[in-house]
C-alpha angles and dihedrals in degrees: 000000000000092000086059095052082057098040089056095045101048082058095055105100116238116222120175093260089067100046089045085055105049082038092053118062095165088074093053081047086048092057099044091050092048091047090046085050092053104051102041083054084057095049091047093041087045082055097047092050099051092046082048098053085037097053113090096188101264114323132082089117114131115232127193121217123177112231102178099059094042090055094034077058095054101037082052099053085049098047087060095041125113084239127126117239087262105058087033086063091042094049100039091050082051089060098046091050098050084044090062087042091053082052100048094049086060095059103037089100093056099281117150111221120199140178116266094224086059101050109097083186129092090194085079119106124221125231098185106116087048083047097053094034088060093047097044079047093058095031127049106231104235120266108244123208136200129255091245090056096045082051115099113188129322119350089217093053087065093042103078080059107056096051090050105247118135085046121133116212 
């Protein structure tokens, strides 16, 4: 077997390139380094893209925001207003809608906004007084008044009423 690998070689012509080539490592060094070069300017082209497609420009931080405190406030402040129940419900769907506006702002940059009671975290921060400075900036919070004031008269007075008698049936 080894006389026909020679046999087989010795029948190969030789022409100069070949010769140049098998006398001239360098070119074989030349290659390698290319190729090394290459393929180290892919891998960092392949990572800049990806940071690139990844990078939101500067959000992807996760907020917290308490929602029950900032409505149990309103509703509050409603529930002792001079309003009738019709401009109490507008108002108070205004609220609610400019509420979910005020949201929706602060995480409008990536930012992932989450309810306080559902963080388990203490590294969140919490938005809610920005939250609540932009609503109360967009809706008035309701006057209250005081039970003296929202009394007309004497209570007593009312009272006959609103257990019916005086009534004619």
């Amino acid at each position: 077997m080894k006389n026909e690998n020679i046999a087989s070689q010795e029948e190969l012509p030789l022409s100069e390139h070949n010769v140049v080539r098998a006398a001239n490592p360098q070119s074989l060094d030349t290659r390698l380094v290319l190729g090394v070069i290459a393929a180290v300017a892919i891998l960092l082209w392949g990572a800049w893209i990806t940071k690139s497609i990844v990078d939101t420009g500067g959000g992807n931080n996760i907020k917290s925001v308490e929602l029950q405190p900032l409505i149990q406030e309103y509703v509050q402040a409603q529930s002792r207003s001079e309003s009738d129940v019709a401009s109490i419900t507008a108002e108070t769907e205004n609220f609610m809608v400019v509420l979910q506006e005020e949201l929706k702002k602060a995480g409008e940059n990536g930012d992932t906004i989450v309810v306080a009671e559902a963080v388990l975290s203490k590294n969140v921060p919490d938005i809610t007084p920005d939250i609540r400075t932009a609503v109360y900036a967009r809706v008035a919070l309701p006057k209250t008044v005081s039970i003296d004031q929202r009394a007309t008269g004497n209570p007593a007075d009312s009272l006959p009423s609103m257990l019916g008698e005086g009534d004619e049936r």
